[in-house]
C-alpha positions as CSV (number, residue, x, y, z in Angstrom):
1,X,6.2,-68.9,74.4
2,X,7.7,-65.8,72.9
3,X,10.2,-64.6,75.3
4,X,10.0,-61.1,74.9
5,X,7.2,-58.6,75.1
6,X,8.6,-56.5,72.0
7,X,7.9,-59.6,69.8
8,X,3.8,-60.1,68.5
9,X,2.3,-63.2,70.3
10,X,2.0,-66.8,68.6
11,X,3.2,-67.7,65.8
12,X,6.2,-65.6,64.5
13,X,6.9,-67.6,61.2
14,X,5.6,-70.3,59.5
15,X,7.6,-72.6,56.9
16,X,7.8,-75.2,54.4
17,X,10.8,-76.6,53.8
18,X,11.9,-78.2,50.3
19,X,13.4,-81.2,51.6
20,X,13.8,-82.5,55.7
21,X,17.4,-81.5,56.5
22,X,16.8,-77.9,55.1
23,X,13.9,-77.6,57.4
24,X,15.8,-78.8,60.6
25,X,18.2,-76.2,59.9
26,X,15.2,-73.9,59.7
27,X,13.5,-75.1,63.1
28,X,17.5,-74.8,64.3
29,X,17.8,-71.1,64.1
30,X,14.8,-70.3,66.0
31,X,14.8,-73.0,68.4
32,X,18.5,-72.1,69.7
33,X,17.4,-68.4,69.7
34,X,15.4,-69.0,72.2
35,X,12.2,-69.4,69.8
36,X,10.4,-73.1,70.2
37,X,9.8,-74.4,67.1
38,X,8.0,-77.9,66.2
39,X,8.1,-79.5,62.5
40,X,5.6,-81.4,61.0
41,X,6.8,-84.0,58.7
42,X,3.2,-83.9,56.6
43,X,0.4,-82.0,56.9
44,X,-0.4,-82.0,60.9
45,X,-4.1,-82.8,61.7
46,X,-6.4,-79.9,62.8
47,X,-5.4,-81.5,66.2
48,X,-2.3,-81.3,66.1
49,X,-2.3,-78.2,64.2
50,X,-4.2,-77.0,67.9
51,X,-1.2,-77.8,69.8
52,X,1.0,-76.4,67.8
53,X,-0.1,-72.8,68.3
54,X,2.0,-71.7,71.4
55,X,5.3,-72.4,69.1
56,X,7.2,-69.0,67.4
57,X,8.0,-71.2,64.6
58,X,5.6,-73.8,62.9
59,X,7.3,-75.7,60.2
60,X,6.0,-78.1,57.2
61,X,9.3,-80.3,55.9
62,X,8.9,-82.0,52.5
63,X,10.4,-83.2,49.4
64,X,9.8,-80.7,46.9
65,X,13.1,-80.5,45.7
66,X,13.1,-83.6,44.9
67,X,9.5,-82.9,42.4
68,X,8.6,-82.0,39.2
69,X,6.3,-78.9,38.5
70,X,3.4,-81.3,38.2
71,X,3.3,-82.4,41.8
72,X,4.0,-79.4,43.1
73,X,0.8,-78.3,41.3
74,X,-1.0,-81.0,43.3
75,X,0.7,-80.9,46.5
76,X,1.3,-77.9,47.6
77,X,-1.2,-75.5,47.7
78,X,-2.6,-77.4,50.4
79,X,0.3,-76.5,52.3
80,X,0.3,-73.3,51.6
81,X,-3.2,-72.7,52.2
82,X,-2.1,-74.4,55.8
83,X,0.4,-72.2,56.2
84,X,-1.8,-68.7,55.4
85,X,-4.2,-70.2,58.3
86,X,-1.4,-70.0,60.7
87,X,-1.4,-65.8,60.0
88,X,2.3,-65.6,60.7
89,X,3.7,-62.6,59.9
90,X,6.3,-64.0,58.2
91,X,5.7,-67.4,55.7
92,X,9.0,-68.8,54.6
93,X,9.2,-70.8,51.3
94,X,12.6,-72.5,52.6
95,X,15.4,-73.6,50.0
96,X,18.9,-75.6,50.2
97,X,21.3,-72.5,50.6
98,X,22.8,-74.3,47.5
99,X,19.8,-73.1,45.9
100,X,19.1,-76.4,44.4
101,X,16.5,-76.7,41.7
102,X,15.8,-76.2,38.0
103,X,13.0,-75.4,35.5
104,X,11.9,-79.4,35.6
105,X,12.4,-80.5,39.3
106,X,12.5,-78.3,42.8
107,X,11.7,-75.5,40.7
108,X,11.5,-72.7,43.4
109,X,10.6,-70.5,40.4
110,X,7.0,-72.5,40.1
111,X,6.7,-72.9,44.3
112,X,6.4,-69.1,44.4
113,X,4.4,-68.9,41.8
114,X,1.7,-71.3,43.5
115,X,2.3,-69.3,47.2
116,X,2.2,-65.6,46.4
117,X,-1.8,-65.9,45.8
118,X,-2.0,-67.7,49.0
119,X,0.7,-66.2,51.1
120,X,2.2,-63.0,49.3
121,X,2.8,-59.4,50.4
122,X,3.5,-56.1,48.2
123,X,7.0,-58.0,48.2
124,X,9.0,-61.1,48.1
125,X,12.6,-61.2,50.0
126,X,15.2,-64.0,48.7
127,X,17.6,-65.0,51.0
128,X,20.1,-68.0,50.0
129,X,23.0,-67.1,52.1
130,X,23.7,-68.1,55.5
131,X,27.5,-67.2,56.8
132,X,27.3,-69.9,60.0
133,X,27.3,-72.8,57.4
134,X,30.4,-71.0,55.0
135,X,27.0,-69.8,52.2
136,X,27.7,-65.9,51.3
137,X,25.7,-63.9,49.0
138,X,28.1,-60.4,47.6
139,X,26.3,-58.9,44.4
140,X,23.7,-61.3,44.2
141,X,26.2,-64.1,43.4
142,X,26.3,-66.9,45.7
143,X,29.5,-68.8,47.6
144,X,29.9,-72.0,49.3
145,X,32.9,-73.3,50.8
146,X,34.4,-76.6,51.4
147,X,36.8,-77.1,53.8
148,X,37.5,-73.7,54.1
149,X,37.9,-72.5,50.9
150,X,34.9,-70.6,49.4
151,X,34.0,-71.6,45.7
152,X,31.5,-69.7,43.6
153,X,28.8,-71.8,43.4
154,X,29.0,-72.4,39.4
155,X,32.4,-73.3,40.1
156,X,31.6,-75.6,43.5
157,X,32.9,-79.0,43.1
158,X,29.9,-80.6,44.2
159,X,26.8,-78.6,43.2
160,X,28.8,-77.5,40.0
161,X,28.5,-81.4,39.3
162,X,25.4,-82.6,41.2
163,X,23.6,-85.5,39.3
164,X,19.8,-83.8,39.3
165,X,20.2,-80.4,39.6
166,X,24.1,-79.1,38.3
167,X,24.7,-75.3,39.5
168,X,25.7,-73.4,36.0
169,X,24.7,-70.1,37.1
170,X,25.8,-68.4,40.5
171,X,23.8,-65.4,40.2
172,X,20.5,-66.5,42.1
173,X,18.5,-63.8,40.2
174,X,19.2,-65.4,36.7
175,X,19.1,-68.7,37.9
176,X,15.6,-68.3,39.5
177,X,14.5,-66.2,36.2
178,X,15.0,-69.1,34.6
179,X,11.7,-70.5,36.8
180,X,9.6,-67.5,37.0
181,X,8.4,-64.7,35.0
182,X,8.4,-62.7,38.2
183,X,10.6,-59.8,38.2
184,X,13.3,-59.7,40.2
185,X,16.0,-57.0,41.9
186,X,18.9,-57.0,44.5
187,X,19.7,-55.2,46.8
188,X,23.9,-55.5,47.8
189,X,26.3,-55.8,50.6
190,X,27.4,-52.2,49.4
191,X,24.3,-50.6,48.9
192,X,23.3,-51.8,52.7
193,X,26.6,-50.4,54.2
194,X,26.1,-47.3,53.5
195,X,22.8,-47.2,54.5
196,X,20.5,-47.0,51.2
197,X,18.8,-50.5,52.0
198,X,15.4,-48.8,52.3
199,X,15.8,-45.9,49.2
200,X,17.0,-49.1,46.9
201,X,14.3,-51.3,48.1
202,X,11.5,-48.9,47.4
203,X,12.8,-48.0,44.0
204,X,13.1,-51.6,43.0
205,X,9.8,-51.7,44.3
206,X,8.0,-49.2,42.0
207,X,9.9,-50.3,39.2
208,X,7.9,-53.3,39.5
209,X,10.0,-55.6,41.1
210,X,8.4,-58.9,43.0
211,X,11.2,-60.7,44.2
212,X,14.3,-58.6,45.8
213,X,17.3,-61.2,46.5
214,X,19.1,-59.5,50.1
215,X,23.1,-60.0,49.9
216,X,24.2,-61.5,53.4
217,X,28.3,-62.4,53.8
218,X,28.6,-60.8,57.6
219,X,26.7,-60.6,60.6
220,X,25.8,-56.6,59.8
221,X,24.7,-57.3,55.8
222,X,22.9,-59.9,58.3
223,X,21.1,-57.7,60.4
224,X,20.3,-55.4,57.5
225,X,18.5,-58.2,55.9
226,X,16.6,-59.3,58.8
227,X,15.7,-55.4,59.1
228,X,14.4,-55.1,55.9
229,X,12.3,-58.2,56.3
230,X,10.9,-56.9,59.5
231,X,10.5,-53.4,59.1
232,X,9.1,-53.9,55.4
233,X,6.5,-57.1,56.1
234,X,3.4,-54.9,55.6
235,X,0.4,-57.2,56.5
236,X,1.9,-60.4,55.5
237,X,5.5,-61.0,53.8
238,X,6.6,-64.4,51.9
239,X,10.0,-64.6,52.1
240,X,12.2,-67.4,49.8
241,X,15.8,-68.3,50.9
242,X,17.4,-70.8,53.1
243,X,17.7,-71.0,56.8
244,X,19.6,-67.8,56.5
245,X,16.4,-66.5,56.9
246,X,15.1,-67.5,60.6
247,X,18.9,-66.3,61.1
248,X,18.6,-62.8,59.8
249,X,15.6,-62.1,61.3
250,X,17.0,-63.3,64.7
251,X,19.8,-61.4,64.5
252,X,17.9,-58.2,63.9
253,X,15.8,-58.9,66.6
254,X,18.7,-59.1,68.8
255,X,20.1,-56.1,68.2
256,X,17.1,-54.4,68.5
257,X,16.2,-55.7,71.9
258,X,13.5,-57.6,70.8
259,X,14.5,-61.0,71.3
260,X,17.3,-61.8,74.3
261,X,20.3,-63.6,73.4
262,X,20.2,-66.9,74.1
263,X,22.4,-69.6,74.7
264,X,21.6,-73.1,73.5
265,X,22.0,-76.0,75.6
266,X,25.1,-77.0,73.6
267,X,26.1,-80.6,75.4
268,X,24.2,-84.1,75.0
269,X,25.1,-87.0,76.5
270,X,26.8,-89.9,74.6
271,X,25.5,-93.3,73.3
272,X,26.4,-96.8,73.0
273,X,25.5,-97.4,70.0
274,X,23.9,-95.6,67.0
275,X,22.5,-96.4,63.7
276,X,22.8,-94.5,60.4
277,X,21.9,-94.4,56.8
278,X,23.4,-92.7,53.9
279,X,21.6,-92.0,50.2
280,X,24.1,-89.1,50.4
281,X,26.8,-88.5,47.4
282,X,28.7,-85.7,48.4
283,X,32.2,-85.7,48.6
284,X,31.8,-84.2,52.4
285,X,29.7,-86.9,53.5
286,X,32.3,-89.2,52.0
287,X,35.0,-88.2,54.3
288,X,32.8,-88.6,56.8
289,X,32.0,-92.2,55.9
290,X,36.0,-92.6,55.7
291,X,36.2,-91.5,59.3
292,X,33.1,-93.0,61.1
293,X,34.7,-96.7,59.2
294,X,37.8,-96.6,60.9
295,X,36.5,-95.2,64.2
296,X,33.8,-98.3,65.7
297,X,31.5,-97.8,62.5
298,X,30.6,-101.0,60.1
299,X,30.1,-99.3,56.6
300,X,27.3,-101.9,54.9
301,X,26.9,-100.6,51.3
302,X,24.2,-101.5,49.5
303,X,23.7,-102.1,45.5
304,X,21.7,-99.1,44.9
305,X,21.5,-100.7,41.0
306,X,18.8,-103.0,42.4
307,X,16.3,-100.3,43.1
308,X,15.0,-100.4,39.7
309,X,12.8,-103.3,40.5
310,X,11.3,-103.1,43.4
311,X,10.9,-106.6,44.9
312,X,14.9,-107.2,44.1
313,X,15.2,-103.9,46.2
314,X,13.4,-105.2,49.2
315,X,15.8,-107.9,49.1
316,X,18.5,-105.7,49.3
317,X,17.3,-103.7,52.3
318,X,16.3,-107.3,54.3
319,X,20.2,-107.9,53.9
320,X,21.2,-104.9,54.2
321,X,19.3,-104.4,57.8
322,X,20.8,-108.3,58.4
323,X,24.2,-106.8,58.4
324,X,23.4,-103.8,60.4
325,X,21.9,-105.6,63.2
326,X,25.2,-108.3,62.8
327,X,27.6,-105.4,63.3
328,X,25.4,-103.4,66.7
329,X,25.6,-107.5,67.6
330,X,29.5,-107.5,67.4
331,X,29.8,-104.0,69.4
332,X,29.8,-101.6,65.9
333,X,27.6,-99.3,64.6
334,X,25.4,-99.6,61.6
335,X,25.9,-97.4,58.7
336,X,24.1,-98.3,55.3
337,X,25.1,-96.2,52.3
338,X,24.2,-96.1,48.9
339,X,27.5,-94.1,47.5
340,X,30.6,-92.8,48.5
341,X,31.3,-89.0,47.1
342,X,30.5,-88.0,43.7
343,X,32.9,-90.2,41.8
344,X,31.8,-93.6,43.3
345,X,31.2,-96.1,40.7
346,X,28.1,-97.1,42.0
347,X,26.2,-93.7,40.7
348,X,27.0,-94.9,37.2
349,X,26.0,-98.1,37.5
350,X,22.5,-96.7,38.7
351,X,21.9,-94.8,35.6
352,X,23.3,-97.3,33.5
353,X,20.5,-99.4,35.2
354,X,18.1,-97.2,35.0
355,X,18.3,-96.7,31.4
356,X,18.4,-100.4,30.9
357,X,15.7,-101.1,32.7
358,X,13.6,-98.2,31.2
359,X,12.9,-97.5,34.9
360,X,11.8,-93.8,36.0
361,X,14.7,-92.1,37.9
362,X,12.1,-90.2,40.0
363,X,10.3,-93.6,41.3
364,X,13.5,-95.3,41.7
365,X,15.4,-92.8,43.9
366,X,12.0,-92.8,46.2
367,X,12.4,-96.2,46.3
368,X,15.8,-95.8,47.5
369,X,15.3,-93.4,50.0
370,X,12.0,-95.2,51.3
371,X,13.9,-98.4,51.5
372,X,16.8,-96.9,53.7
373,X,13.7,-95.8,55.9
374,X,12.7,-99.2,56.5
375,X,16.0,-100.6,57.1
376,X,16.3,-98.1,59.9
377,X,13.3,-98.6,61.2
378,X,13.6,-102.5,62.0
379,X,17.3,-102.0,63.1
380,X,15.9,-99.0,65.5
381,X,12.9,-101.7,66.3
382,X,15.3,-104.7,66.6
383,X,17.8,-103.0,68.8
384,X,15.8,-100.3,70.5
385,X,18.6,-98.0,69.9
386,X,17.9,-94.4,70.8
387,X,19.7,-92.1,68.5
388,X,20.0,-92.6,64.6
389,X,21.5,-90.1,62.0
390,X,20.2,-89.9,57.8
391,X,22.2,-88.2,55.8
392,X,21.1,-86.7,52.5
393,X,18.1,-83.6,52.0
394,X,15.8,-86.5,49.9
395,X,16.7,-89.5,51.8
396,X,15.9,-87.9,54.8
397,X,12.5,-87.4,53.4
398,X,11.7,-90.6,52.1
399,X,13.1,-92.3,55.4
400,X,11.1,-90.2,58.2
401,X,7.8,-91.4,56.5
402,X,8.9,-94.6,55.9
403,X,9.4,-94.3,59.5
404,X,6.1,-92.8,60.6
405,X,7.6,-90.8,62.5
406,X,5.5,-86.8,62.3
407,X,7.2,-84.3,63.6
408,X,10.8,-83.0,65.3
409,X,11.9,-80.3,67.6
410,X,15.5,-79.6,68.2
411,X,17.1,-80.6,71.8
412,X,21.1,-79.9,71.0
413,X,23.2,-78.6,68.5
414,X,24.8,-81.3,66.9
415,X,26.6,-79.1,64.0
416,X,25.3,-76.3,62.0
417,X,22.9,-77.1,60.3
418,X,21.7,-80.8,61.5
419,X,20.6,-80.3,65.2
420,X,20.1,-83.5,67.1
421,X,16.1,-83.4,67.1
422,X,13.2,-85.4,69.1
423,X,10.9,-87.6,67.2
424,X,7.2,-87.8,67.6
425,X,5.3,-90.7,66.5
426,X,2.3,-92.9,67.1
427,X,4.6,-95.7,66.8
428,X,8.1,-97.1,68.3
429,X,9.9,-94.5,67.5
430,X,7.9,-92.0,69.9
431,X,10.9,-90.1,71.4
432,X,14.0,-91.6,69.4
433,X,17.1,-88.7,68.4
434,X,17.8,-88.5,65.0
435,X,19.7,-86.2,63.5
436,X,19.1,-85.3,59.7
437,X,22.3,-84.2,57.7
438,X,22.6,-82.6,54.2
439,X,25.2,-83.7,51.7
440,X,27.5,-80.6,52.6
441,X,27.2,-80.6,56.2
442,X,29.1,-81.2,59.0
443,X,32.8,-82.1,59.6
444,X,34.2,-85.2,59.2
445,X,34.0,-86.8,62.6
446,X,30.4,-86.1,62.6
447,X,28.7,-89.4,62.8
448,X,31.1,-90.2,65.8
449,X,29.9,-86.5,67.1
450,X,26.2,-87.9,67.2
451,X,27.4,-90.9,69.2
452,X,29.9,-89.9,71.2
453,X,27.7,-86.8,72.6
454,X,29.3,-83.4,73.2
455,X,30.5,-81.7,76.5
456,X,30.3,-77.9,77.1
């Protein structure tokens, strides 16, 4: 399925994603390059493992960033042992191109340490940035923006503040030292524009360097990323970063010759209705909750405080699906959240319950995500609505395999970053669109996007 003859048969990279929106954005840049890519939800059976080798791009999503060191010991050298049977020549340990983790949960630092026995080269690349969704990477520091304006990401309004994992440190190579005893180097925008990419790269090398973190902020510090990947890869090369990864080594390949430019099939068609869920806090998901509630959406919040105890959650998901079905009933579309934007009193009162309760803030936002699952799945089962949106990198997690549903590939862009994806499943939900959206993605009319289709 490769379509070019200057590209290696099968497989061209094989991923695990930290958390399900991150991996959609993954599957995104390769699919709409011309590169079909399926992603597994769990491990795939050796039978559907089988299938799965005419794709470029075989991807594992999971919820790693949302783990402690512990069960990242248990879980995923599985994966990675998965993924070193695929013999890609590249393996992709994918991150939030907010980098989102720390020593005690998403660590990336203690994910490469478990995949560079199974899946490492002479060298690791780390690539956070990706310009398309506003992430830029200029002397190893990294930049988001919002809105337009870019914000260093110590300084970031939201990941600066975010409740798990707060951003203190914008230099990727510190932060990540603080997870690994790995060495690490960098080699910058400047160093690449005038050409000494490959000198640096090598010296960092012998100097013992594992880990080499690749500036990006343009399409050519891009390219020269993607060409360093490629061009370096030896037998096998593990490369960390986000989606900005697949995108680099696309563009190289473009400019090269190797790969055609291709252009994605960027309409889809509208729908009547659409169901969505929200265990998102950001303040861009917020505005987007604003919009969708005065434009044919019915915003059902639920009390996210009751998830401490798990039957007085279940009770709040059974009312919470009541109301969603009432509003597709009454011509509106369903959108359960949990929070509105950072400053919503509703995230205090869940840690104010928590500690009261003495409940574990792991288990309880599982239970939160897992619940928003199953209320989607019996308004998708009630309804037989055909397109659905989840907003928020864990929630997305919890509520595909709450879901059953096994795997995705990408039909249509949708935005940058959340493509509108087909499900596969054994169960209703066989074929379905859903779209999975991180906190900081999209713009703010981009539930209504999802229903109202888009038009070339």
């Amino acid at each position: 399925m490769t379509p070019s003859s200057g590209l290696p048969d099968g497989p061209l990279i094989a991923f695990y994603g930290d958390d399900y929106t991150g991996s959609s954005a993954a599957m995104e840049a390769l699919t709409f390059a011309g590169l079909p890519t399926i992603l597994f939800l769990e491990l795939p059976s050796p039978e559907q493992l089988a299938t799965a080798v005419q794709f470029p791009g075989i991807g594992i999503a999971g919820i790693a960033r949302a783990k402690d060191p512990a069960w990242m010991e248990l879980n995923l050298p599985p994966v990675f042992d998965m993924l070193a049977g695929i013999a890609a020549p590249i393996s992709h340990y994918k991150v939030c191109s907010t980098f989102d983790s720390a020593p005690h949960i998403g660590s990336i630092g203690r994910a490469i340490d478990l995949a560079v026995p199974r899946l490492g080269g002479a060298w690791h690349p780390l690539l956070v940035a990706s310009p398309t969704m506003g992430r830029y990477q200029v002397f190893g520091n990294l930049f988001a923006t919002v809105n337009g304006v870019g914000h260093r990401l110590d300084r970031h309004p939201t990941m600066s503040r975010h409740p798990v994992t707060p951003m203190d440190e914008a230099e990727v190579g510190r932060h990540l030292a603080r997870q690994t005893a790995r060495p690490i180097g960098l080699v910058d925008f400047v160093t690449m524009a005038n050409g000494e990419a490959d000198q640096t790269l090598a010296r960092l090398r012998a100097g013992g360097a594992e880990i080499i973190s690749l500036d990006a902020l343009d399409q050519s510090s891009l390219i020269e990323a993607g060409r360093l990947m490629w061009e370096n890869r030896g037998d096998r090369l593990l490369a960390i970063g986000s989606q900005g990864v697949e995108q680099a080594l696309v563009a190289y390949w473009q400019s090269v010759g190797l790969l055609p430019h291709s252009q994605a099939h960027m309409s889809f068609s509208p729908v009547q209705r659409i169901a969505c869920i929200s265990g998102s806090c950001s303040p861009v998901t917020a505005t987007q909750i604003a919009y969708a509630a005065e434009n044919g959406f019915e915003v059902v919040r639920l009390d996210a405080a009751r998830a401490v105890d798990a039957a007085e959650w279940t009770k709040e998901i059974c009312r919470g699906a009541d109301r969603g079905l009432a509003a597709v009933s009454a011509g509106r579309d369903p959108l359960l959240i949990t929070a509105s934007g950072p400053d919503d009193p509703a995230i205090g009162a869940l840690k104010a319950a928590i500690e009261a309760s003495g409940a574990s803030t792991a288990a309880t936002n599982d239970r939160i995500g897992a619940g928003l699952g199953r209320a989607l799945d019996r308004m998708l089962q009630t309804t037989r609505l055909q397109r659905a949106v989840v907003a928020g990198g864990d929630t997305s997690g919890h509520a595909l395999q709450a879901m059953t549903v096994y795997a995705l590939s990408a039909i249509a862009p949708l935005v940058s970053g959340a493509p509108l994806c087909r499900a596969a499943s054994d169960r209703e939900h066989a074929n379905i669109e859903i779209a999975l959206k991180g906190g900081q993605v999209g713009g703010v009319d981009l539930f209504c996007l999802a229903r109202d289709g888009k038009a070339i």
